[in-house]
N, C-alpha and C positions, 0 to 999 in steps of 0.2 A: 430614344426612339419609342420605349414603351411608353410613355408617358403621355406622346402625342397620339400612339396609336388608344391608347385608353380615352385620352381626350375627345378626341373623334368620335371612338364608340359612344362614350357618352354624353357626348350633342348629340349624335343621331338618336339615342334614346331619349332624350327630353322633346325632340323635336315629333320624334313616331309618338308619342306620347300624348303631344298636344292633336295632334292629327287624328289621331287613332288608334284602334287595336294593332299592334301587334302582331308579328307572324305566329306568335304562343296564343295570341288572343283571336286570330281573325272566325269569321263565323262561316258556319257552312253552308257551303254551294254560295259562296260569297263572288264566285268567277260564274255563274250558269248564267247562259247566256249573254256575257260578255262579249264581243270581240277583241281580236288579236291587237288590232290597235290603238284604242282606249287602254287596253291591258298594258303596253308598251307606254301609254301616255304616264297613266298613274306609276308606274316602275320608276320612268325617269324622274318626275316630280320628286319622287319617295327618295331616289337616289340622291337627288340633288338639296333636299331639305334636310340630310343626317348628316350634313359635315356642318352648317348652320346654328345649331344650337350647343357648343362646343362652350362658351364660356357661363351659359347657365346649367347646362350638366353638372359643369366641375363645379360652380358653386352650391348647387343644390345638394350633389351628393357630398360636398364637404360639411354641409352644414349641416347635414342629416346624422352624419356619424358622427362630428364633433356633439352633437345634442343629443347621441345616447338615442334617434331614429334610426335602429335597425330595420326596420319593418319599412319603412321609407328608403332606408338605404338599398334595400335588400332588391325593392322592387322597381327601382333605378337601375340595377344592376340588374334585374331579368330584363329590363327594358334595353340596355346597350347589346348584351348579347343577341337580343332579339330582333334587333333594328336590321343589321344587314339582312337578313332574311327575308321580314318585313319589306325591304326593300324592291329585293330582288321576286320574292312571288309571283306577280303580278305579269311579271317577262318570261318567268318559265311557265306558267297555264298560257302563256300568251305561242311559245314556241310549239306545246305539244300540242297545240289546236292544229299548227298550220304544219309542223311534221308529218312524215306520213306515218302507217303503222308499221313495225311493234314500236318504233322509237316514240313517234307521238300517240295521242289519244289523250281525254281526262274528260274525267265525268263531270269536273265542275269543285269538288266539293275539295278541299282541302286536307282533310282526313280520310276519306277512304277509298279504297280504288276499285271496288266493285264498278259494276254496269248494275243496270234498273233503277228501279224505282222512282225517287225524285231528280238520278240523277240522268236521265237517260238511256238510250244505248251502248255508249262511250264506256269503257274500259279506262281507267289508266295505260299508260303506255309505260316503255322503260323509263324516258325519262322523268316521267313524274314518278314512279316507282322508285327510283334513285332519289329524288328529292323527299319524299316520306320514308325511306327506311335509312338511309344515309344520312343525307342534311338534315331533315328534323333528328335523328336522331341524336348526332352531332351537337347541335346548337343544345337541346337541352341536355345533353354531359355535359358541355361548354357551362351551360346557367346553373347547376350544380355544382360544378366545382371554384366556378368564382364567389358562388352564395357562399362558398364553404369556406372558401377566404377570408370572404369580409365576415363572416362569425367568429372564425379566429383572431382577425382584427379586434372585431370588436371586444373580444376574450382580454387580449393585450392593453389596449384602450380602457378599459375596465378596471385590469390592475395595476396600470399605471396611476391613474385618478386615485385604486383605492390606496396605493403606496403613500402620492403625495398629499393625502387627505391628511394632516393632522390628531394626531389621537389624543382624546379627550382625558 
């Protein structure tokens, strides 16, 4: 079961990949002046293209680590944790628009939940508040601790090779 649930994560990371930034990567006030619907369009596309790329994830993150590309591997691996996210953004700025207050509200921008400036009147509400202090929080200990993996991987991978290297 883990294997396929890895698998998945990382198609939907090669796929958010080819598509675009990233919920790690998106830009700010990247939702201002969006509507609720487009917002729901782009979610579902995004949802529907991260099970999609599932046989070139595995092979690209296989062949990144077997070739000693941590730095590639690494950032294959920020990109699967990062994909559901990515996904899903788009339908939660989409909810807290049409919520009412305190559960809805959002200023737009992805990163901060003030009101003014470039980003409006608009407050964050709880639910987006829940989504920047929670879920993002979440997802990046999620991308920390898998990076922290595959470096140990790689550690083991390392001294495997160097065991069966032959001494001169």
């Amino acid at each position: 079961m883990k294997k396929i649930i890895v698998a998945g994560l990382l198609g939907g990371a090669i796929t958010a990949s080819f598509l675009g930034a990233g919920a790690a990567n998106a830009s700010h006030d990247e939702y201002v002046g969006v509507k609720p619907g487009p917002l729901v369009t782009i979610s579902a596309q995004r949802v529907v293209s991260l099970p999609g790329g599932q046989i070139q994830a595995l092979s690209a993150a296989n062949k990144a680590f077997l070739a000693g590309d941590d730095k590639t591997a690494n950032a294959i691996l920020g990109d699967v944790v990062d994909g559901p996210q990515w996904a899903i953004d788009p339908a939660i700025e989409a909810a807290a628009q049409v919520l009412p207050k305190p559960i809805g509200g959002t200023n737009g921008d992805s990163y901060t939940p003030e009101a003014g400036g470039t980003h409006g009147p608009e407050a964050d509400g709880t639910l987006m508040q829940f989504r920047n202090n929670q879920l993002l929080k979440a997802r990046d200990t999620n991308r920390k601790n898998v990076q922290a993996g595959a470096a140990n991987a790689a550690k083991v991978r390392d001294a495997v090779k160097a065991a069966l290297t032959p001494k001169k």
